[in-house]
Each structure stands twice: as C-alpha cells, then as structure tokens.
DRENMAR-665723 format. One record per residue (C-alpha): residue number from 1; residue in one letter; x, y, z. Coordinates in steps of 0.02 Angstrom, whole numbers, m for minus. Example, Ala and Ser with C-alpha at 12.3 -4.5 7.8 and 13.67 -1.06 7.14 Angstrom:
BEGIN
  nr rest     px     py     pz
   1    A    615   m225    390
   2    S    684    m53    357
***
This chain:
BEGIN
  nr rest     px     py     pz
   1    X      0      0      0
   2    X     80    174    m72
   3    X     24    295     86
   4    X      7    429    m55
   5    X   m152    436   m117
   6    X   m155    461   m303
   7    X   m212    655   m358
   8    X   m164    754   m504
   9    X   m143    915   m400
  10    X   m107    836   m228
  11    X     73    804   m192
  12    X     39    726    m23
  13    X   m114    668     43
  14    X    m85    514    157
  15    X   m176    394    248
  16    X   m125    389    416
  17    X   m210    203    427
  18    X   m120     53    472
  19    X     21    123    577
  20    X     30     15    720
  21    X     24     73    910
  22    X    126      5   1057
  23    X     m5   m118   1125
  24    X    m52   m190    986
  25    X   m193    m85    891
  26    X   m178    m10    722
  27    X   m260    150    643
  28    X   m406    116    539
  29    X   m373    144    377
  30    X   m497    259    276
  31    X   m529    361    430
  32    X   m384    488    468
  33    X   m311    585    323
  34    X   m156    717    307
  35    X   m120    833    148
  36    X    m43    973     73
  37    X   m172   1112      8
  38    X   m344   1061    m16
  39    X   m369   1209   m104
  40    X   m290   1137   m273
  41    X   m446   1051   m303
  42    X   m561   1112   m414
  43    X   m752   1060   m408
  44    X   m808    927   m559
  45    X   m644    849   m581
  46    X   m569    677   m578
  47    X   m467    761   m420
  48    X   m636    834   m336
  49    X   m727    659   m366
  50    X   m573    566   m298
  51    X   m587    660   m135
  52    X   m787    643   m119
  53    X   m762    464   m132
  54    X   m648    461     33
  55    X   m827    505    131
  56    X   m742    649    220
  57    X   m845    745    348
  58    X   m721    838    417
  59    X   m588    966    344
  60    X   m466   1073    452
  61    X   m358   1195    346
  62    X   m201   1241    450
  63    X   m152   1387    370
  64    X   m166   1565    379
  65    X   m323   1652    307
  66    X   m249   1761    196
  67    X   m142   1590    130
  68    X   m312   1520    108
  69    X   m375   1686      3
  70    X   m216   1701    m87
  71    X   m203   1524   m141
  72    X   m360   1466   m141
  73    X   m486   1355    m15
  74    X   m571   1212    m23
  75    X   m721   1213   m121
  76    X   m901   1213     m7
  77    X   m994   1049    m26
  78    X  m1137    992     90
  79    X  m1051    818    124
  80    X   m912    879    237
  81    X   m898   1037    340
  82    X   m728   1154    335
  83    X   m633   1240    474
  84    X   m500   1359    459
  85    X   m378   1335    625
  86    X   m204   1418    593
  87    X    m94   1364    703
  88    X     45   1461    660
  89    X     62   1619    716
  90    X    235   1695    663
  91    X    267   1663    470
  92    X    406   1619    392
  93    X    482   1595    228
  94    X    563   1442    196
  95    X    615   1471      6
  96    X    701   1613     49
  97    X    818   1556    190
  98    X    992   1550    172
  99    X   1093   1402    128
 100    X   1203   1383    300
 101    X   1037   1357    399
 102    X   1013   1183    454
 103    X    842   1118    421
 104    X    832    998    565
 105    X    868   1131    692
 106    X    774   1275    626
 107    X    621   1189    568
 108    X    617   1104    777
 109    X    634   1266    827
 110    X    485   1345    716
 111    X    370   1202    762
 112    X    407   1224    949
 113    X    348   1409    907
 114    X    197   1333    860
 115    X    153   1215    979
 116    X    172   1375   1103
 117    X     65   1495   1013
 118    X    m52   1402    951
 119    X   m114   1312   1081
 120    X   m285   1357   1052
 121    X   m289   1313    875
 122    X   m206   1144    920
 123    X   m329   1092   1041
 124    X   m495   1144    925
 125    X   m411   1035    792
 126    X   m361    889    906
 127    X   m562    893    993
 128    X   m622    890    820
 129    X   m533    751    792
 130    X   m593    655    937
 131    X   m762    696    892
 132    X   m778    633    731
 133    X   m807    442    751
 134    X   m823    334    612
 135    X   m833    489    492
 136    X   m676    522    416
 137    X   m583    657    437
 138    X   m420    743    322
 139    X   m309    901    392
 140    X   m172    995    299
 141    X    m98   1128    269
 142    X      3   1210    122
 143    X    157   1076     81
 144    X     82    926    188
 145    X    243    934    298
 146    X    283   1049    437
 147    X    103   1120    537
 148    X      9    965    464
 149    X    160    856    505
 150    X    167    920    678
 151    X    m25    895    708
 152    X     m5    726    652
 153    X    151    686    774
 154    X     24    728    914
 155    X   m100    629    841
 156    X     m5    498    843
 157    X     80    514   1003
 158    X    m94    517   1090
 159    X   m140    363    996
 160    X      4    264   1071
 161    X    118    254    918
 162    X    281    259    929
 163    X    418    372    885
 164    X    512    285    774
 165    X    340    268    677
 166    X    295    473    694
 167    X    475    508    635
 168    X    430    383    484
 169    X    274    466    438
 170    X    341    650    437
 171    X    485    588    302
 172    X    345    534    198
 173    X    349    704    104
 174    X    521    647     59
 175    X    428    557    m88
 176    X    325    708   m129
 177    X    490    836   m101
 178    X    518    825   m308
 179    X    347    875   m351
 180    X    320   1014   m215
 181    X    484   1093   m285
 182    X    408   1082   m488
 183    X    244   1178   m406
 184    X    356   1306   m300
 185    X    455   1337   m478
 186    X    320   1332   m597
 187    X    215   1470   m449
 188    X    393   1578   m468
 189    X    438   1595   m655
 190    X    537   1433   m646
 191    X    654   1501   m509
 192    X    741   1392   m389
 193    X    696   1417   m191
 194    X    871   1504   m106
 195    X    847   1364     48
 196    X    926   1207    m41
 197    X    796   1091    105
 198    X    665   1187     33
 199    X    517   1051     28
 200    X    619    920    122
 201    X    579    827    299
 202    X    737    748    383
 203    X    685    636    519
 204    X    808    733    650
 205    X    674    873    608
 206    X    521    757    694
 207    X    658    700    824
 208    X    714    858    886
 209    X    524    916    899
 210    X    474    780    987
 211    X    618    808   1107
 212    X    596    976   1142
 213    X    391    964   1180
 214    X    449    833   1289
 215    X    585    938   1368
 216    X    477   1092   1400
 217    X    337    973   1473
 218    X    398    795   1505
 219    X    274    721   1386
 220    X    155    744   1250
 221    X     19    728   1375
 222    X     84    841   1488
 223    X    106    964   1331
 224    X    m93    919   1305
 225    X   m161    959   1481
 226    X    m59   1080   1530
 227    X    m31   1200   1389
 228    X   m179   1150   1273
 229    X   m298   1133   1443
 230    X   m384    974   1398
 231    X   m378    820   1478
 232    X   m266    710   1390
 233    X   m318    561   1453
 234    X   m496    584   1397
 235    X   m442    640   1242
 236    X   m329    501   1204
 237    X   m475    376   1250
 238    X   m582    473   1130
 239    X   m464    449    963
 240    X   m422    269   1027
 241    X   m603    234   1011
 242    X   m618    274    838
 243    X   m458    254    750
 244    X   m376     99    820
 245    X   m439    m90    798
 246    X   m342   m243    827
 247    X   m227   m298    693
 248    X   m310   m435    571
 249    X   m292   m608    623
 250    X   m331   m697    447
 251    X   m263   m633    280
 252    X   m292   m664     98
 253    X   m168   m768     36
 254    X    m20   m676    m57
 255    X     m9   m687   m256
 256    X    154   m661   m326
 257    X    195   m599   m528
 258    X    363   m563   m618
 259    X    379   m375   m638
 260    X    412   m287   m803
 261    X    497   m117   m857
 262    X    340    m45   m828
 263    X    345    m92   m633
 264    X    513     17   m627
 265    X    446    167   m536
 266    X    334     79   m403
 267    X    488    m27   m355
 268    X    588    129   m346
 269    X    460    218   m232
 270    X    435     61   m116
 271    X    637     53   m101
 272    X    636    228    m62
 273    X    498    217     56
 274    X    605     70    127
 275    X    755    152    156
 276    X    646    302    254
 277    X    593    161    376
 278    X    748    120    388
 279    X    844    287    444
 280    X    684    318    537
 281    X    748    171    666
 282    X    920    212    662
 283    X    962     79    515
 284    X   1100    156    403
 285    X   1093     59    263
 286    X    979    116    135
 287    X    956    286     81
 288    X    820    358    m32
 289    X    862    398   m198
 290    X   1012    262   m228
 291    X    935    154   m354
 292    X    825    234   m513
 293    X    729    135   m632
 294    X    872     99   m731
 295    X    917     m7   m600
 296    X    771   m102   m585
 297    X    767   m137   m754
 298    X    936   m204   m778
 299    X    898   m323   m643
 300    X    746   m362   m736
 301    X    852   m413   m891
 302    X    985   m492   m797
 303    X    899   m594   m680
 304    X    734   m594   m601
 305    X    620   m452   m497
 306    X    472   m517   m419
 307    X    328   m420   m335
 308    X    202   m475   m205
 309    X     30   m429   m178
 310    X   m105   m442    m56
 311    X   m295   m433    m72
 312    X   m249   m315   m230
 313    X   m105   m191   m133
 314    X     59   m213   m154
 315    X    150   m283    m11
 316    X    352   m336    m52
 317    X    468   m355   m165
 318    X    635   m428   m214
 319    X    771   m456   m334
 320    X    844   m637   m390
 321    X    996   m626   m465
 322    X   1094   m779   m548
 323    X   1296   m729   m504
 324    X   1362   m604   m368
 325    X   1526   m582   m379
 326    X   1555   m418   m293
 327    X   1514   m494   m136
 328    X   1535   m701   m166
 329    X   1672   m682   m313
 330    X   1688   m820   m459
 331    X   1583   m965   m426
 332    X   1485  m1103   m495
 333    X   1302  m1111   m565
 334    X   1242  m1195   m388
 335    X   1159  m1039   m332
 336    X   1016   m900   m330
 337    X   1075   m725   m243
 338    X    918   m652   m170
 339    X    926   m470   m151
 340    X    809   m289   m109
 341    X    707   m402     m8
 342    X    550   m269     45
 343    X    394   m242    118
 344    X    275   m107    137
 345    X    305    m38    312
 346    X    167    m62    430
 347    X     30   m127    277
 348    X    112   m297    241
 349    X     48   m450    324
 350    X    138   m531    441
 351    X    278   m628    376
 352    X    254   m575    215
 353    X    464   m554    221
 354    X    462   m732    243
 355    X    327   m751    101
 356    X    442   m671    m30
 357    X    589   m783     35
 358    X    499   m942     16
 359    X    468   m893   m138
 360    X    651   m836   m199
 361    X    704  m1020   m135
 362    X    548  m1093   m262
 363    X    640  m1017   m407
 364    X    811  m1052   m352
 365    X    764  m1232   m331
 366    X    652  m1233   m480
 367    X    831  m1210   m583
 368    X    904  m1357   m498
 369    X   1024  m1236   m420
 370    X   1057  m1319   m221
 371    X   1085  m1159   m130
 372    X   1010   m966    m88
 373    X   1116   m854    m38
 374    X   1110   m659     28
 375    X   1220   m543     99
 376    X   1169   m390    233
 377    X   1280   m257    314
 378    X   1411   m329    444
 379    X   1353   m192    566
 380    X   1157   m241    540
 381    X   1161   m386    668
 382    X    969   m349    678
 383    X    938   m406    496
 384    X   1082   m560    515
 385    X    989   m644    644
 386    X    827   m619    554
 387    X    896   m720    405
 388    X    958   m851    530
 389    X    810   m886    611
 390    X    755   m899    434
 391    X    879  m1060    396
 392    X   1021   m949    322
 393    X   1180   m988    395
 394    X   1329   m849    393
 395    X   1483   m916    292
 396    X   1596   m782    272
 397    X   1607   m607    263
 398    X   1633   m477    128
 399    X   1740   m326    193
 400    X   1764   m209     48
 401    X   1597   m257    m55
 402    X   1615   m137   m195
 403    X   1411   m104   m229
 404    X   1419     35   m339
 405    X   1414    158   m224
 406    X   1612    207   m265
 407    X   1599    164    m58
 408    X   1654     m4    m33
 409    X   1572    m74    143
 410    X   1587   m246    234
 411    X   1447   m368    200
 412    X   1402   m544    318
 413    X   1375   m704    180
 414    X   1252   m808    219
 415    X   1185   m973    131
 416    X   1044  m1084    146
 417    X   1047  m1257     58
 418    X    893  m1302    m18
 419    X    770  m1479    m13
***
C-alpha cells in the first residue's frame, strides 16, 4: 500500500491508517487523512470526485487566512464541513532562507513556536478530531509537511504510536519533495527556492520536535493538559475509540507476478519508502534515492524481480539474481542470490518477508540450483539474525563489497541449502 493517495494536483495526501500502536492496535485505515493544500482542487474533476469518494466529513485547513485567500480554499460541498484553524502564528519563509541554515534545527525550533502559540488552535483541531467517530476526517496545510506534520506527530503520540513510527510518517513528504519543488518553480517563473531543504523533511526534524515538547513538558500529555488545557487522558480515550482496531488475524493469501519495465517506478518508490523506515529506526543502510529505474530494469534483464501482492495492494518485493561476484566472487552455477528483499512498512501482512523468501528459494530450486544465498551489512546484526532464524547460515564475510556506491562497505554471507 503506497500511503500517497493518487491526485493530479495533490502532492501529499496520506492515509494515516495502518500504523501500528505500542499495544497492539492499528489506525483504521480510511478514517484519518493528512495533505498538502486542499485548495488545489477544483469542483467537477477527476481530483474533486477522488476526494468525495474518501466520505470525508471533516476538513481542518491549517493555514493562515490570507494563505487560504491568496491560494485558494477548499471548495463548499454539503457532504463535509470546513474549518479554518491556523496554528501558526509567526510566518516564515522557507524558500528564501539561506543556505548555511540547518533544516533539522530551525524547522524544531519553528514548530516548537507553534506548539506555544497556538495552543488554542491545536486543541480545536485535536477535539475535532476526537469527535468525529467513524466519519472520516483529512487536515493539511500548504506543503503537507511541517504544521500538518506536527499535528499529526500529536496525533499519533496520543494514539500510542511510537516514535520511530511518527519520525517515519513526517519523512513521507520525502517522496512528494520532487513534485512540491516543480509547483514552488512553476508558482515563481521557474526560479529555484534560495533554501537548498526547501520542501524536504529529515527525520532529526520530527526528532528534535518531539524532544523539545517533551523537554519543555515531560510528555506529550503533559504538553496536552497543561498548555492545550484538555484532559489528555480523555482525549486520548476518545481517538483510541475510533481510529484503532486490533490488527487482522486472517489474511488473503499472497499472489506473486514477475515485474516488467513498466513496474520500474513503483519498485523505486517502495525502495525509497524502505530506506525512510529504515533511517527512521536508526538503520544506516539504505538511503532514498540510490537506485533509479534503470536499476530495476537491468535487474529485470539480468535476472529476475518479483513483486508481491495482497488482497490487490502491493505488499514486497525482491530481486533474484543468478551470479554475485562483488560480494561471493567467481563461482559455480549452484546458486540464486536473493537481493532488495522489501515490504511495505506497517501494511504488509505478517511474515510477508518470509513469504517473498519462500518464494526466492521456489525459483532457485526450480533451476536445480542447491543453494540461496544473501548478503546484509556486517554492522546490521538486527537483519543477520533475522535471516538465521530464517535457515540462512553466515559463511563468510565480505569486507570491501564494492556495490556501486564508489563506497566499498563490509557485508556478512550467508547461505541456505535447499530440499
């Protein structure tokens, strides 16, 4: 499942569903929505008729009114009802800041700004949140990122998810940065914004904000009763009541196809979207933007790319390739090298990594080939002892894998033999 829902003007409109709380519950999806301007859609359009579809009841616009009158509002419709809450109260111009200022640092410190003067805003948009049952209910603001991002992150926090999960879901706009900056230029006579992290959301952004509330009040909570003056505990039993349910216990049974060229962007979006989750729990390993869809294609032609599904969303991926010598060297025919094993973080069934294994081993074997083998980074022990208890055994270890990267890095081999 690709969080971003499809739009031709809307760069980021999410569904918050299916992120996963501490105890156990997930967020409903269909219910809780985030997005950048609203007021790009235009009444009798595929766009318009896309967003009636979604049922919403409720609309909060975070911005300023006169952003609203300059750029345009959502248009009136008797099926949901509009409310303007800007929760910022000091402006600022993010295009035009200069290139020494650090985004994670600055960006904390506006958002801290925020949650300080806007506390009444904050706590009309977080009550009509609670309020809105099983209607659902979208927010946003101009971008998608920083004021609807930090409503979100409290959203969230009250929900029980945790921060590794918030800090996930604010890099999001990562995937929509590109896009944002072709509407910013196209707005400004095809100019370039001064502020080179013009559009982007580092997770050390999300982590320093979350840091700081918690600094200033020693806990979201607190930061809800005492500065918003509602109770927080009421308030978190309200949006707990209509946005979590336990996680399924049954699931369709996955369906797997061969991917072609045409596939190439969707696997480089779920890569990148990968590599976000990673960083987002302190895994260095992937970052976004590594492989393109020349990659995927090559590995197409040279070997095999796979892609999973589930009840008609995709769910994983992965790469089979049929030699590896950058990390292995010369060998034999006696082998299938899986590779870019992924899931869809938080959407995928349970095991589905497992799933897409299985199923690398089915087309190893089906070659006649005895043996799968993989390699992960020699400082991930977290992903080597999830191969293991997958039957992988280490065998060796690569220390100057040269992937491409002009970066060489140390790899851990490890080999399963197949029935």
């Amino acid at each position: 499942m690709d969080r971003h829902l499809a739009f031709d003007k809307l760069r980021n409109f999410r569904d918050l569903g299916g992120y996963r709380t501490a105890d156990g519950l997930r967020i409903r999806p269909g219910r809780l929505y985030r997005a950048d301007s609203l007021g790009k859609l235009t009444k009798d359009t595929p766009d318009w008729h896309r967003f009636l579809s979604l049922s919403v009841a409720t609309v909060i616009d975070l911005r300023h009114p006169w952003e609203a009158d300059t750029s345009g509002r959502l248009p009136t419709d008797p099926s949901f009802a509009y409310h303007n809450l800007s929760i910022e109260h000091r402006p600022y111009n993010q295009a035009a800041l200069t290139q020494d200022v650090d985004p994670a640092s600055y960006l904390s410190a506006r958002y801290t700004e925020v949650a300080e003067d806007g506390t009444k805003e904050i706590a009309a948009a977080l009550e009509l949140i609670a309020d809105a049952g099983a209607a659902p209910l979208a927010f946003h603001c101009a971008s998608g990122k920083d004021r609807t991002g930090q409503l979100a992150a409290l959203v969230l926090a009250l929900l029980g998810v945790p921060d590794e999960t918030i800090v996930f879901d604010f890099t999001l706009t990562e995937l929509a940065a590109p896009a944002l900056l072709a509407d910013w230029q196209a707005r400004n006579e095809g100019r370039s914004p001064a502020w080179p992290a013009f559009g982007r959301a580092p997770g050390s952004t999300m982590r320093l904000f979350l840091k700081s509330l918690r600094s200033r009040y020693g806990s979201v909570e607190s930061y809800v009763t005492n500065a918003l003056g509602l109770n927080a505990e009421t308030l978190s039993d309200a949006l707990r009541a209509h946005l979590l349910e336990p996680l399924p216990t049954t699931w369709p049974d996955p369906t797997h196809r061969r991917a072609t060229p045409a596939d190439a962007p969707l696997l480089v979006r779920l890569r990148d979207t990968c590599a976000l989750w990673q960083l987002a729990h302190g895994i260095d390993q992937w970052k976004p933007g590594e492989k393109d869809e020349t990659h995927f294609r090559d590995r197409m032609q040279d070997g095999e790319v796979w892609l999973t599904h589930t009840a008609g969303s995709l769910t994983g991926a992965y790469e089979l390739w049929w030699d590896d010598p950058a990390a292995w060297g010369p060998r034999p025919p006696d082998a299938g090298y899986v590779h870019r094993l992924m899931t869809t973080p938080y959407t995928a069934p349970p095991a589905t990594g497992r799933t897409l294994l299985t199923h690398a081993e089915s087309r190893i074997a089906a070659t006649g080939r005895p043996y799968a083998r993989l390699d992960c980074l020699s400082s991930n022990p977290r992903l080597r002892s999830y191969y293991e208890s997958a039957g992988y055994t280490v065998v060796g270890e690569q220390r100057a894998k040269d992937g491409g990267t002009g970066s060489p890095y140390a790899v851990t081999l490890l080999e399963k033999r197949l029935s």
